[in-house]
C-alpha positions, 0 to 999 in steps of 0.5 A: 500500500502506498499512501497518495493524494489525488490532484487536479490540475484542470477543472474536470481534468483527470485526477493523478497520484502523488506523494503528499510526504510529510506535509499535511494536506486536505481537499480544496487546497492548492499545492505545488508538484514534480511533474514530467515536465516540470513544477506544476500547479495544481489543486487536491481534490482527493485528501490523503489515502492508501491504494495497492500498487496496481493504482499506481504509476510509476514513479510516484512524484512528490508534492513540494509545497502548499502553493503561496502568495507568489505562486499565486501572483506567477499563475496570475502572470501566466495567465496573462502571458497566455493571451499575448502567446494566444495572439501571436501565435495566431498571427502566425498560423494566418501568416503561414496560411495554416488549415488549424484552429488555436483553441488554447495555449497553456504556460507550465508553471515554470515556464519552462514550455508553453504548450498551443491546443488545437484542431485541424481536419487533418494532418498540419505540416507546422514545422514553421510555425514552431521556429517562428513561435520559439523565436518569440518566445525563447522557451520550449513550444509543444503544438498538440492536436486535439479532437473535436471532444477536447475542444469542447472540454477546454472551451465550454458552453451550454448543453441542449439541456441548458446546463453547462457541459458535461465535459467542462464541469466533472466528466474526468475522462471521455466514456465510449458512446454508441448509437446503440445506447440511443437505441434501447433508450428509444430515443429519437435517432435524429443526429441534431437532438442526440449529438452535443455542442462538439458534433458527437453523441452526447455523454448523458447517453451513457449515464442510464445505458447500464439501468436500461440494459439490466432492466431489459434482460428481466422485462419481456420485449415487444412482440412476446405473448403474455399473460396479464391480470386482464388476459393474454395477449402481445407485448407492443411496448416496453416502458424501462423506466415505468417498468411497465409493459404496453400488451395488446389483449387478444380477448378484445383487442383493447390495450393495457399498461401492465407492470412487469412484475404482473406478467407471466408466462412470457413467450419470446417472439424469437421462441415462437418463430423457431417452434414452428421450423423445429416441428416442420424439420423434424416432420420432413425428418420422419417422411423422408426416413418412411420413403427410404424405407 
């Protein structure tokens, strides 16, 4: 076991181990750390605790300091140093006539590299634009592309459903999103009402895939026959949430909502139209066995 703090350094960013030594540390307090590239400034979102070694990557850096008074005054620095490298290094790219869009720019905390986010539909060719950039600046510059997904991450906005992204607010890491998920939650297939501000599917689409794919495995599906409290008759719907099935009544053909846990007897459709074929091969089994003979 070793004992670790989890800090952030990014709002919603991922959260890493660290080394807390022997300062005392708790959430919500800022602190300075060794990174791989050097000093970092970060915050602790996750107070000291023991994991197993498998949590762990290797090495485990240290917390050097509580973040103070100056480091505040140079994240502040940064900070502006940021939009001036921002402008110039947009300057540039319209210089160079470069097919990329600069979605932000970020100072280590030592100044020791300044690192340009951005996108582009393809492959970038900006050789150039690094000489240019480093001869401004005089220090380490890294471009990094990014997707479409990270974009709206660092930018932020409002979602359809009126609040702020997901991503941007405590979405740590991007979760696979299928059109499947859209699907068995019987939402509307139209790419403008299941696909976020980036052009991808939403990230809530995840949220509730897990309860739906449980609750359908012990709930009939439409097209089983059934038996109900009002008689027997056909699934039409299924209501995940309700967990209520809509049944077509064979009786008089009226329709009633049903809660699952009144429905017996369930019949799978996939059942009904595989008896038929099992019964007529093994017929046709029998007469061709009688004309040998």
């Amino acid at each position: 076991m070793q004992k670790v703090v989890g800090v952030r350094f990014r709002r919603a960013g991922k959260i890493y181990y660290f080394d807390p030594g022997n300062l005392e540390l708790s959430a919500a307090q800022d602190v300075i750390v060794e990174t791989s590239r050097g000093l970092e400034f970060g915050e602790i979102v996750q107070e000291i605790k023991e994991v197993g070694d498998t949590e762990i990557v290797p090495p485990l850096r240290l917390v050097r300091r509580i973040a103070t008074e100056g480091d505040y005054r140079q994240m502040e620095g940064n900070r502006e140093k940021e939009k001036e490298a921002a402008r110039v290094c947009q300057e540039k790219i319209e210089k160079h006539k470069l097919e990329m869009k600069l979605v932000d720019v970020e100072y280590t905390f030592d100044h020791n590299k300044i690192i340009f986010y951005f996108t582009a539909e393809g492959r970038v060719d900006f050789r150039e634009l690094v000489r240019d950039l480093a001869a401004v600046f005089r220090t380490r510059i890294e471009l990094r592309q990014i997707g479409v997904r990270d974009e709206a991450k660092i930018v932020g906005g409002l979602g359809p459903c009126g609040r702020s992204l997901c991503c941007a607010t405590f979405l740590g890491d991007f979760g696979s999103v299928s059109i499947r998920m859209a699907k068995e939650q019987n939402l509307s297939l139209n790419p403008t009402k299941i696909s976020g501000i980036c052009g991808r599917l939403m990230c809530c689409l995840r949220y509730e895939a897990d309860h739906y794919e449980c609750t359908r495995r012990c709930c009939p599906s439409p097209g089983d026959q059934v038996t109900t409290p009002h008689g027997d008759g056909k699934v039409l719907s299924l209501n995940v949430l309700k967990e209520t099935v809509m049944v077509g009544l064979h009786e008089n053909g009226q329709r009633e909502e049903v809660p699952v846990k009144e429905v017996k007897g369930m019949k799978k459709k996939a059942e009904q139209e595989k008896e038929p074929d099992q019964k007529g091969r093994r017929n046709n089994g029998g007469n061709k066995q009688e004309k040998g003979r």
